[in-house]
KEGU-187452 format. One record per residue (C-alpha): x, y negated, z. Coordinates in steps of 0.05 Angstrom, whole numbers, plus 32768, in hexadecimal, padded with zeros to 4 digits. Example, Ala and Ser with C-alpha at 12.3 -4.5 7.8 and 13.67 -1.06 7.14 Angstrom:
{node {80F6, 805A, 809C}},
{node {8111, 8015, 808F}},
END
This chain:
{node {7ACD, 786B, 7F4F}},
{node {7A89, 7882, 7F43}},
{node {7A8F, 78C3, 7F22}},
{node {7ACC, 78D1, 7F54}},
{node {7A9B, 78C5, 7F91}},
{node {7A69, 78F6, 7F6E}},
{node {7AA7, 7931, 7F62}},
{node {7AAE, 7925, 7FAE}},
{node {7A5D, 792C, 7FC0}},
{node {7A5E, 796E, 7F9A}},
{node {7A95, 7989, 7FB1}},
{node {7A86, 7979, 7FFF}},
{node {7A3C, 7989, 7FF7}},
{node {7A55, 79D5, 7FDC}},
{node {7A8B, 79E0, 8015}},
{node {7A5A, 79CD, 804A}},
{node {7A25, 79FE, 8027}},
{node {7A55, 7A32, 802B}},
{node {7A66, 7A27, 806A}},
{node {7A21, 7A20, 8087}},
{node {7A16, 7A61, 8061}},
{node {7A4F, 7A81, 8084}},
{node {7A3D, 7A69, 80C8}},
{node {79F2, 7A64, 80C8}},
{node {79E8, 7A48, 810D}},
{node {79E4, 79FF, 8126}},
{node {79EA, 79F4, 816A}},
{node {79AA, 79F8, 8197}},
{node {798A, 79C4, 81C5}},
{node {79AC, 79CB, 8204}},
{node {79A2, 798D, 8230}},
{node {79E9, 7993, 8249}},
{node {7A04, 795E, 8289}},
{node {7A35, 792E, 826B}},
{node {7A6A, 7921, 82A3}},
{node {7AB1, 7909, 82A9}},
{node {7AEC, 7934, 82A4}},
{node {7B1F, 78FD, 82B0}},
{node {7B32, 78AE, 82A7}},
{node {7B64, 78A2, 827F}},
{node {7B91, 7864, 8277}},
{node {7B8E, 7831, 8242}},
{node {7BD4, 783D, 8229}},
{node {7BC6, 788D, 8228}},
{node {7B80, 7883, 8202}},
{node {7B98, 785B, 81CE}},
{node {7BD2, 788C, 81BF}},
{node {7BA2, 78C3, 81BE}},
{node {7B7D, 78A1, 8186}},
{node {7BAC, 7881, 8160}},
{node {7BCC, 78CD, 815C}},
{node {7B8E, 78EF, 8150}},
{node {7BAC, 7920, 8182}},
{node {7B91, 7929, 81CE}},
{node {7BC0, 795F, 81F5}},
{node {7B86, 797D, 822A}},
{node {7BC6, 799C, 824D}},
{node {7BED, 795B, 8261}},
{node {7BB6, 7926, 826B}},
{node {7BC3, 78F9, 82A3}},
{node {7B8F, 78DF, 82D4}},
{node {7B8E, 7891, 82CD}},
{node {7B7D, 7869, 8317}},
{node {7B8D, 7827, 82FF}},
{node {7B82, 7814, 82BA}},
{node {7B4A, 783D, 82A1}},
{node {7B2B, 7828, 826B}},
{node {7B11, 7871, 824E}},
{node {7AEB, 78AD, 8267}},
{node {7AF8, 78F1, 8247}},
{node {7ABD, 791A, 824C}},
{node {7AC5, 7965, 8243}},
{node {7A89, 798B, 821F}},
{node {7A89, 79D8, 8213}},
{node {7A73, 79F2, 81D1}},
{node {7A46, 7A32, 81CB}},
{node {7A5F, 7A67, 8194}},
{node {7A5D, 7A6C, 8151}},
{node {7A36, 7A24, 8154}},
{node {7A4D, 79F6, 8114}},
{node {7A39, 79B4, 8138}},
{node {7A33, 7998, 8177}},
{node {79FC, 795E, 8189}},
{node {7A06, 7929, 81B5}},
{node {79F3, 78DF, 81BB}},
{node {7A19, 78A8, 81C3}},
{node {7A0C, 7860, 81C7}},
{node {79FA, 783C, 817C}},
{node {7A35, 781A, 8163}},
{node {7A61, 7835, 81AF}},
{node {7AA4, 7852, 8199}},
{node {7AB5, 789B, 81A8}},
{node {7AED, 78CA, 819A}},
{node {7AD6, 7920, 8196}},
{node {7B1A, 794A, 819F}},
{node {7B1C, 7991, 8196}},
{node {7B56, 79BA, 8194}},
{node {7B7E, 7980, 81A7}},
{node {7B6B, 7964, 8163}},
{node {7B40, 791F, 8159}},
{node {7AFD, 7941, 812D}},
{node {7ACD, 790B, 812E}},
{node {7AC6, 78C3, 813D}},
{node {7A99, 7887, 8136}},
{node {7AC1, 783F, 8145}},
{node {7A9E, 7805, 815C}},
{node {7A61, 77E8, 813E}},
{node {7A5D, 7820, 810B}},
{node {7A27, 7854, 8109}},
{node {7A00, 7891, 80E3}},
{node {7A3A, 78B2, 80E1}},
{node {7A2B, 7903, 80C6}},
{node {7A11, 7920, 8083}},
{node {79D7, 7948, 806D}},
{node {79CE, 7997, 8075}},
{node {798C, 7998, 8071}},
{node {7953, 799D, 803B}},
{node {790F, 79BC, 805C}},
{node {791D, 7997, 80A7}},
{node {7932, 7956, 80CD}},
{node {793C, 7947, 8117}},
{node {7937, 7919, 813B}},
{node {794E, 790F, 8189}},
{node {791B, 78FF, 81C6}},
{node {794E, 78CD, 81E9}},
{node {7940, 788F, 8216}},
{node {7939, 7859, 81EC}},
{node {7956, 782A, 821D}},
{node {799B, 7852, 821B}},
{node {7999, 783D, 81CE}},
{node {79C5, 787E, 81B7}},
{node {79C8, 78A5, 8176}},
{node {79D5, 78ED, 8168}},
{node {7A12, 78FC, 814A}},
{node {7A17, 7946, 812E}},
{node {7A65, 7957, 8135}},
{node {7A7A, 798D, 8112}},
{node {7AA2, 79BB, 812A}},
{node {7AE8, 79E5, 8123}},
{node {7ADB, 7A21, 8159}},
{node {7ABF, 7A2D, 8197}},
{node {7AF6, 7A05, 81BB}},
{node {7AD6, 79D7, 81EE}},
{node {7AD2, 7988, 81D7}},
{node {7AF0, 794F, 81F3}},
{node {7AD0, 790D, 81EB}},
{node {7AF8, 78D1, 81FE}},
{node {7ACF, 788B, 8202}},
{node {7AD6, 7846, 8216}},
{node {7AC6, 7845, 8259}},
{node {7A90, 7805, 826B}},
{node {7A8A, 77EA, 82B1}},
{node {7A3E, 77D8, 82B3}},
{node {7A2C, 7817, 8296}},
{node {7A2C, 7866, 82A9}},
{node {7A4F, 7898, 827F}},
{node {7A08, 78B5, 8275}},
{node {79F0, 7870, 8258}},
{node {7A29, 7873, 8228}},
{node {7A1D, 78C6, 820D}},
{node {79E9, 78F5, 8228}},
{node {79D8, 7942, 8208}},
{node {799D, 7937, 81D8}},
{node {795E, 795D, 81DD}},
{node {7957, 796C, 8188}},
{node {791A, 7971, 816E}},
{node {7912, 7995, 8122}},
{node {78DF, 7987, 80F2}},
{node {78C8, 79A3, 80B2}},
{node {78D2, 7966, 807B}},
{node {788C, 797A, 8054}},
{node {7866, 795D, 809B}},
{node {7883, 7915, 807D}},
{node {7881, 792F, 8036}},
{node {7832, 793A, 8049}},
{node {7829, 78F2, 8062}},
{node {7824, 78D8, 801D}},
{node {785D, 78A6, 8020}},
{node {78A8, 78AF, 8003}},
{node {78DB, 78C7, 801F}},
{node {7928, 78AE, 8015}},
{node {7958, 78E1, 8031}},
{node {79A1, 78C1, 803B}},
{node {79E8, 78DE, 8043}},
{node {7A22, 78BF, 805F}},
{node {7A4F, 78F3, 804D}},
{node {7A78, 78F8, 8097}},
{node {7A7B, 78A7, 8083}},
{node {7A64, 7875, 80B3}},
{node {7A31, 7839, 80A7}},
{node {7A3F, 77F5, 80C6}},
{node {7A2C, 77A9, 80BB}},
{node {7A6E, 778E, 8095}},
{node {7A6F, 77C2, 805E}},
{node {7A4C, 77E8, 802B}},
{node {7A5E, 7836, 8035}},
{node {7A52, 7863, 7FF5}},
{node {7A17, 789B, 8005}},
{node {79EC, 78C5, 7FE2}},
{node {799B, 78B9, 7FD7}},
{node {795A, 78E9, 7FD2}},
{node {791B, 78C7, 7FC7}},
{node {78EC, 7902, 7FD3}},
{node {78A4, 78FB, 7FB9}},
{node {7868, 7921, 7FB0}},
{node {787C, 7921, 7F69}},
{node {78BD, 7934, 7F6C}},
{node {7909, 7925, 7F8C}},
{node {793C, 78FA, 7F6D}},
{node {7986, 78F4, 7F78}},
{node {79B4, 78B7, 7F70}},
{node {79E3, 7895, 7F87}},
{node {79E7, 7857, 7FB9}},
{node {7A13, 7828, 7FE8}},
{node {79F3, 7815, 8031}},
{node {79FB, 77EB, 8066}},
{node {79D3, 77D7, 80A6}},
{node {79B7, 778E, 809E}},
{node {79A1, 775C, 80D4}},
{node {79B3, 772C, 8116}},
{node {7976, 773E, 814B}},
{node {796D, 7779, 8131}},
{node {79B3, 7793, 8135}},
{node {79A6, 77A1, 817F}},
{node {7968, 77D0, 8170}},
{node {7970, 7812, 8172}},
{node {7952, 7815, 812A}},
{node {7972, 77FB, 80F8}},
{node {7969, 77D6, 80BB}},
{node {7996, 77DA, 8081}},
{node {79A6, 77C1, 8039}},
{node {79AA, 77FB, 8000}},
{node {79C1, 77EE, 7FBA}},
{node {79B0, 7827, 7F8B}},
{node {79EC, 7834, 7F4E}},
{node {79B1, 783F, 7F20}},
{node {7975, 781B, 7F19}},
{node {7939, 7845, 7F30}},
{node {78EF, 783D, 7F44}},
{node {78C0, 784A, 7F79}},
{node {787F, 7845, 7F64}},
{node {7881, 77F7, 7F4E}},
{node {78C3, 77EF, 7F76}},
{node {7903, 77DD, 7F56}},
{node {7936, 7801, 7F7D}},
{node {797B, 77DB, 7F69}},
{node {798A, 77B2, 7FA1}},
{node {7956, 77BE, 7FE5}},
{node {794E, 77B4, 8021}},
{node {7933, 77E4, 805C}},
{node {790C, 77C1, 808F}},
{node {7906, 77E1, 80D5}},
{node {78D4, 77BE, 80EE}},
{node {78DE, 77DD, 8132}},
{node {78B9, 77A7, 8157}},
{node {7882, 7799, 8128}},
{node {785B, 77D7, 8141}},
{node {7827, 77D4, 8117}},
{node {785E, 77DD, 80E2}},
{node {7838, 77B2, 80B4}},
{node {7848, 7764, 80BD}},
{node {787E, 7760, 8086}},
{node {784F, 7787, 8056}},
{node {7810, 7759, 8066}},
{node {7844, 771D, 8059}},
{node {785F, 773F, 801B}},
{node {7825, 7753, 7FFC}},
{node {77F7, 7709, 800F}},
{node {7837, 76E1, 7FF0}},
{node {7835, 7712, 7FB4}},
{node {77EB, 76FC, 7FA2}},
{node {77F2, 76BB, 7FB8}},
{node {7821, 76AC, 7F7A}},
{node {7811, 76E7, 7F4D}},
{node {7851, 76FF, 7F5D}},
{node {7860, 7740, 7F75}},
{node {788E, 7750, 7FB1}},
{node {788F, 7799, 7FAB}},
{node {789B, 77C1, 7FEB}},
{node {788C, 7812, 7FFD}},
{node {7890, 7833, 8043}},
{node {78BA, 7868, 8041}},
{node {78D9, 7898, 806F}},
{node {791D, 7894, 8085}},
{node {794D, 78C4, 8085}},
{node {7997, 78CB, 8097}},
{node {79C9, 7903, 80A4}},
{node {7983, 792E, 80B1}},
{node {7972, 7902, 80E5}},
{node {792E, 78E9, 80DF}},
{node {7930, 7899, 80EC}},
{node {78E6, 7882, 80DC}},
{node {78B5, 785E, 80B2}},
{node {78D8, 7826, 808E}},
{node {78BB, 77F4, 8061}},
{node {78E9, 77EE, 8020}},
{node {78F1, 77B1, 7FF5}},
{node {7916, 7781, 7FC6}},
{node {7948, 775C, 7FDE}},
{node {7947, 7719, 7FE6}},
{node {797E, 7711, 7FB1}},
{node {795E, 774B, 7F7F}},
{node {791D, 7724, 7F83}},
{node {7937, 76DC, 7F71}},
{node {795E, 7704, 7F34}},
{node {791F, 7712, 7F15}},
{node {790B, 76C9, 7F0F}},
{node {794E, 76C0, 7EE4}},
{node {7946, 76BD, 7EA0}},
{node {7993, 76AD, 7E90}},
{node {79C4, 76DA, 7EAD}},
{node {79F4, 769A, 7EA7}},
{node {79CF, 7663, 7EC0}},
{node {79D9, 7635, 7EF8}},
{node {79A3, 7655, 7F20}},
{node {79AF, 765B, 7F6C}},
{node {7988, 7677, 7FAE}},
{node {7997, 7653, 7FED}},
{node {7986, 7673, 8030}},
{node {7973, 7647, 806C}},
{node {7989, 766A, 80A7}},
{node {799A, 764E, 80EE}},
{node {79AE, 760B, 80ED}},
{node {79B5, 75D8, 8106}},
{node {7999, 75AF, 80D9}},
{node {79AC, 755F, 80E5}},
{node {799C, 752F, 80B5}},
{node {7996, 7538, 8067}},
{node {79CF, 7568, 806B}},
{node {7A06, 7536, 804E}},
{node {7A3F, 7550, 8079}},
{node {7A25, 758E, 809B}},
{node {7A22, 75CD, 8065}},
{node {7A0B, 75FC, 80AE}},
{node {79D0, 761D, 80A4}},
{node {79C8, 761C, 8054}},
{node {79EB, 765F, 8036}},
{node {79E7, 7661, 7FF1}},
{node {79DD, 76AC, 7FDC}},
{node {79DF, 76B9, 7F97}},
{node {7A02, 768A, 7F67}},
{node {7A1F, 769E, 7F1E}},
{node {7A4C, 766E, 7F22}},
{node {7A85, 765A, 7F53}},
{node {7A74, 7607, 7F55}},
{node {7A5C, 760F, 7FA2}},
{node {7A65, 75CA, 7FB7}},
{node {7A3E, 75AF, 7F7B}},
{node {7A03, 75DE, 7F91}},
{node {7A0C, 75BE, 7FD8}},
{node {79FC, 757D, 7FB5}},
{node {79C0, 7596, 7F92}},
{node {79A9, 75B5, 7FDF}},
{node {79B7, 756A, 7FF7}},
{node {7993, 7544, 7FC3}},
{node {7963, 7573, 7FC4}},
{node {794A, 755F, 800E}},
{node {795E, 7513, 8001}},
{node {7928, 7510, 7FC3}},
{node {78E9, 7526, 7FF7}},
{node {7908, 7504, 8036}},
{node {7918, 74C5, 8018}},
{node {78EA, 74C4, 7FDE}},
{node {78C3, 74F5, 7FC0}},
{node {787E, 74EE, 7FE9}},
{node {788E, 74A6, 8006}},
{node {785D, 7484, 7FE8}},
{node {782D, 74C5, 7FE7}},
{node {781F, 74BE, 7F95}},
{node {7806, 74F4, 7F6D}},
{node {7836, 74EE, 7F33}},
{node {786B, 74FB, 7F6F}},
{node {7851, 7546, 7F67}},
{node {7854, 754A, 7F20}},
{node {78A1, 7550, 7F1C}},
{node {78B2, 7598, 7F09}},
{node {78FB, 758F, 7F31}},
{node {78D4, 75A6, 7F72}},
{node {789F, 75E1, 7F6D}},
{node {7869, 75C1, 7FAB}},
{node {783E, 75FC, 7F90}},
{node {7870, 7633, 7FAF}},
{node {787F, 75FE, 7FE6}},
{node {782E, 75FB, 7FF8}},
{node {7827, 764C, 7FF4}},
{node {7865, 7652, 8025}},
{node {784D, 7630, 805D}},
{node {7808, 764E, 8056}},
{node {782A, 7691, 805D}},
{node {7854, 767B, 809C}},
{node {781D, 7656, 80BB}},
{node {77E8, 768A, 80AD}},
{node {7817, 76C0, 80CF}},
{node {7837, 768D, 8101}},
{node {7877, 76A5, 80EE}},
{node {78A9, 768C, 812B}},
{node {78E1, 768D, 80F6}},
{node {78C6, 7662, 80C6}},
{node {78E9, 7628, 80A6}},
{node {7923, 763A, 80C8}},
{node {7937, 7685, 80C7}},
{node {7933, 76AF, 8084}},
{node {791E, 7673, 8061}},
{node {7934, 767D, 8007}},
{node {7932, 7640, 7FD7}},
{node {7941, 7652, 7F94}},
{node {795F, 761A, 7F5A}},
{node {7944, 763A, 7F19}},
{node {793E, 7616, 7EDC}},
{node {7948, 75D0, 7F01}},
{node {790A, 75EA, 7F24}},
{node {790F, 75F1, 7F75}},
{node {78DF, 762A, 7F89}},
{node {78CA, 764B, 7FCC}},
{node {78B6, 768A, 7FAA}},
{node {78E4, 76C5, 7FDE}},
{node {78BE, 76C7, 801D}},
{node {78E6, 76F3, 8054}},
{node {78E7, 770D, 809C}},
{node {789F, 7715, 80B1}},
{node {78A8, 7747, 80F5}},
{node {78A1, 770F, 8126}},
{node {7867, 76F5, 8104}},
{node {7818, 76F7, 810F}},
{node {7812, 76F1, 8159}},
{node {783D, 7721, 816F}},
{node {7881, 7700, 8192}},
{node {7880, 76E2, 81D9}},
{node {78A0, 76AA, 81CF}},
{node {7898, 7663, 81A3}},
{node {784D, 7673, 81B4}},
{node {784B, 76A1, 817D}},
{node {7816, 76CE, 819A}},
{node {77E3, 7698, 81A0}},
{node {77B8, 768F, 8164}},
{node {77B8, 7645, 8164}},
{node {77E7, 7608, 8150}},
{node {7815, 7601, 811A}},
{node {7862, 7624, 8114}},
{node {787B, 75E1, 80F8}},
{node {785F, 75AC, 8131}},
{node {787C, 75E0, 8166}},
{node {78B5, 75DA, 819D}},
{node {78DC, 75FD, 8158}},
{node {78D7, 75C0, 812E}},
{node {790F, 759E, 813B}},
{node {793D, 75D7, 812A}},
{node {791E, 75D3, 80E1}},
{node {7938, 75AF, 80A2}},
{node {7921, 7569, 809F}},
{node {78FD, 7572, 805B}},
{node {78CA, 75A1, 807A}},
{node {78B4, 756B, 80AA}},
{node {78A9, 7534, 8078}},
{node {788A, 756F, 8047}},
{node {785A, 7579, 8086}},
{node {7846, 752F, 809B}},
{node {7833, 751E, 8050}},
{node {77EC, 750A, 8047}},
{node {77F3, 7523, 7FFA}},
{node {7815, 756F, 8017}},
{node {77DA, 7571, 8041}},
{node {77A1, 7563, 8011}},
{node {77C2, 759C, 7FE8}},
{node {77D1, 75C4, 8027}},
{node {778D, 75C0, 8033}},
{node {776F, 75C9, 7FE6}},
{node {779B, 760E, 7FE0}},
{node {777F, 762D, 801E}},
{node {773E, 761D, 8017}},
{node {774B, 7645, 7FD1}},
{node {776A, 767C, 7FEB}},
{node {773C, 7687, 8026}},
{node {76F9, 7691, 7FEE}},
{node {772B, 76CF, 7FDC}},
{node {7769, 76EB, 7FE8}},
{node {7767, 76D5, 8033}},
{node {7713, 76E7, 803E}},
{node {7709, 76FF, 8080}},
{node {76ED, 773A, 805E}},
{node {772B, 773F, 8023}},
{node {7757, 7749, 8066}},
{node {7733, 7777, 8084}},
{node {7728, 77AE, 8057}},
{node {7770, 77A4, 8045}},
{node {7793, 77B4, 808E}},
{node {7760, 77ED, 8090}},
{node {7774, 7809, 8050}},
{node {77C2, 77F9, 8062}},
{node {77B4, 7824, 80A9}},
{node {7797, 7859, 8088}},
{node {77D1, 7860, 8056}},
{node {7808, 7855, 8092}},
{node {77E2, 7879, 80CC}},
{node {77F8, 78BC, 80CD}},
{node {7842, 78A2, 80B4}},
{node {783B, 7877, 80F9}},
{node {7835, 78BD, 8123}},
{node {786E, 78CF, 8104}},
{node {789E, 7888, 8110}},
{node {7882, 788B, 8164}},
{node {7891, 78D3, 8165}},
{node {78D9, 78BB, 8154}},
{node {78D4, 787B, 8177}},
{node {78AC, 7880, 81BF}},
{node {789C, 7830, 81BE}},
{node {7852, 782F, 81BC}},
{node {783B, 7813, 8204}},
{node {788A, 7803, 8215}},
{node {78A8, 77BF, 8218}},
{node {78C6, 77B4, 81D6}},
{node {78E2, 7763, 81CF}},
{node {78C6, 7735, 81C0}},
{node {7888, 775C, 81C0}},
{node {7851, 772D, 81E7}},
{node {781D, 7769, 81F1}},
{node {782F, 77B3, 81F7}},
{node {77F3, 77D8, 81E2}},
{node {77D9, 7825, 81E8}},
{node {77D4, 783F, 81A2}},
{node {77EE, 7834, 815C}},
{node {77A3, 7825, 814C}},
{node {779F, 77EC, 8190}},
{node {77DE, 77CB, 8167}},
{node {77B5, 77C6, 8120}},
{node {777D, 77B2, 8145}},
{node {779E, 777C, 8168}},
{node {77BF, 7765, 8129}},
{node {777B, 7763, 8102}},
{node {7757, 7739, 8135}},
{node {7790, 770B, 8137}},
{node {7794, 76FC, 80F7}},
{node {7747, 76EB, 80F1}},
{node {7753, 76BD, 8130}},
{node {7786, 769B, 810F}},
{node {775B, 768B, 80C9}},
{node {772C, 7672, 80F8}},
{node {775E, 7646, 811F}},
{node {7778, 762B, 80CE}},
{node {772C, 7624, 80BD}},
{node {7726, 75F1, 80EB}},
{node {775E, 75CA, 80D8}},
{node {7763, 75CE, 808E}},
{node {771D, 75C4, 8081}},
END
């Protein structure tokens, strides 16, 4: 399958060389009206598609039923593509020469290929439309006929607009000091239920490699931001700088605008248990189209892998994500996904999950006894780290959302921390801008597992709750450790910012669930700096 797909990259990559050769022009950026040619009927529409055929001479004008809109757009000679935007993941249907040439179907989406070495574009469209440019190739200078899914509460122009492109020379990001990784689709489509086959360039200063790779975008919020986030697994196993690239994930982070609360999270979790979790920004780039600074990093899966020691143990990783959570779990499995497992005995992992909770709810820290904590079954070391991490960052999510426990070795661990872009006062809601009060005694407590509570209220937890911070705070978490650490990380991301907020206009907009909508990239650091050195204040005076 593999060596087939590569036959296929070679040979598409030379035709389209050739042709571009031939043709040498791609359209120019004309910021052309978008209007409606005609309605057409539901019964008419679907035909048209399911045919792949659209007959410009006989089309009937639909008064009843309409469902569609065919738009009519005029192509300027001896152009190879034509740009236009359409809503992400909003079906559309191009026509030319009565023949169907290009289509995306719903809740798909980077549909194109690469042409380009030396440049990338990008397109200067309202964010609030939410639309992507789709390059559509094309068979003449016959005029196109678009036919789309017609929606009541919004204007054709919401749904696809004419793009104003804007080209850029790749060495200003190769100049920024970061990676690149340059994606093509191959005139394939990304979406959320599949992996699609593409092709990978990670561009250095060093040099450019090419390999092979499967994608897909990841996420639930973030599905309904204009930039995505997506899963990659590489066919080889590669590096990037101390970054295993074999199964990654590339975070967005499109409303952490500081771009750095996932890193911070990453990297403070990492030295907490002398463990790395390696991420690298990077920029982004698909089909030639320029999507941002994105922060690149192990999976949560690839991560617990390397704590395995026997390809064919027992060992397990168990995701806590959105409850509810009633009880000790006995008859209600919602909210515990188990997501890597070597072997197929599911329900007997279930038990493990429930007995498990039933030990520290019922048990483990009843009587508040030190040889309680001396039992090697339950790691309280990685448990104690954990919620310093969440509570240090008020993570909203905590607990609750993103939440791994890994069974190793008979050993339960909380050592895969995840999902940080809500975190360290920046959302509006849970109070997780304000500084003070603990994630786990707020409104979101009773929508957490049980165990955390009883961890929380035990005198013993507390006393080493209290012991570890007081640790970490001579060192790692110094109000002086942190500082020249965000400065160094802004200085290594700032001009690599420019570049994300030239491609996505959101500093000073409304961006959910933002609280404050500052200025600058700089006013967003800043704001994140002080915050955190608020909040060690705010845990000084409560784990002293």
């Amino acid at each position: 399958m593999i060596q087939r797909f590569k036959k296929l990259l070679f040979i598409s990559a030379t035709l389209l060389s050739v042709y571009i050769l031939l043709n040498n022009k791609i359209e120019s950026n004309i910021n052309d009206s978008i209007l409606l040619e005609k309605n057409i009927s539901i019964k008419d529409g679907n035909n048209f598609i399911f045919n792949q055929y659209l007959n410009t001479e006989i089309i009937r004008e639909s008064k009843n039923d309409s469902i569609f809109g065919l738009i009519k757009i005029e192509v300027e000679q001896k152009s190879i593509f034509k740009n236009i935007m359409v809503r992400n993941g909003y079906p559309f249907y191009v026509f030319q020469n009565n023949h169907l040439i290009y289509k995306q179907e719903k809740n798909t989406y980077y549909k194109g290929n690469e042409i380009e070495n030396k440049e990338y574009y990008y397109s200067n469209s309202d964010l609030w439309k939410n639309q992507a440019l789709h390059q559509v190739p094309l068979n003449g200078e016959e005029p196109l006929y678009i036919l789309i899914p017609k929606n009541k509460n919004k204007q054709i122009s919401d749904l696809i607009s004419s793009p104003n492109i804007i080209e850029k020379k790749i060495e200003n990001l190769i100049t920024t000091d970061i990676p690149i990784i340059k994606i093509s689709t191959h005139n394939n489509s990304l979406d959320t239920s599949a992996y699609t086959f593409v092709s990978t360039k990670i561009i250095t200063n060093e040099n450019v490699k090419l390999t092979l790779s499967k994608m897909k975008i990841r996420g639930n919020t973030s599905l309904s931001f204009p930039k995505k986030q997506f899963n990659i697994i590489f066919d080889e196993k590669n590096k990037l700088n101390d970054l295993e690239l074999k199964k990654n994930v590339l975070i967005s982070s499109y409303s952490d605008k500081s771009l750095m609360r996932n890193k911070i999270a990453f990297d403070l979790f990492s030295l907490f248990r002398n463990k790395n979790i390696e991420s690298e920004y990077i920029h982004l780039i698909i089909n030639d189209l320029y999507e941002g600074v994105y922060l690149i990093t192990e999976h949560p899966e690839q991560q617990f892998k390397k704590h395995i020691t026997d390809s064919i143990s027992s060992d397990f990783l168990v995701q806590i994500d959105r409850g509810p959570f009633n009880g000790y779990l006995l008859n209600n499995k919602n909210g515990y996904t188990i997501e890597f497992n070597n072997d197929t005995e599911l329900n007997k992992k279930y038990e493990e999950i429930i007995d498990f909770e039933q030990r520290i709810i019922k048990n483990l820290f009843k009587n508040n006894r030190d040889e309680n904590l001396t039992n090697n079954e339950i790691n309280i070391d990685t448990f104690i780290d954990y919620i310093i991490i969440n509570e240090l960052s008020k993570n909203i999510d905590a607990y609750r959302l993103s939440t791994y426990i890994s069974f190793i070795n008979n050993s339960i661990n909380m050592n895969i921390i995840w999902d940080f872009d809500l975190s360290f006062g920046l959302a509006n809601y849970n109070d997780g801008f304000n500084h003070e009060g603990f994630v786990i005694e707020s409104e979101i407590s009773e929508y957490i597992p049980d165990f955390w509570n009883n961890l929380w209220n035990s005198k013993l937890i507390q006393e080493k709750l209290i012991n570890r911070y007081k640790e970490l705070r001579k060192d790692i978490l110094s109000d002086d450790n942190l500082n020249n650490y965000i400065e160094e990380l802004y200085k290594k991301i700032n001009t690599s910012a420019e570049k994300n907020f030239e491609r996505w206009e959101i500093i000073g907009q409304d961006v959910w669930p933002n609280k404050n909508n500052f200025k600058s990239y700089k006013e967003e650091v800043d704001y994140l700096q002080n915050w955190i050195l608020k909040r060690l204040n705010f845990l000084d005076s409560k784990w002293n």
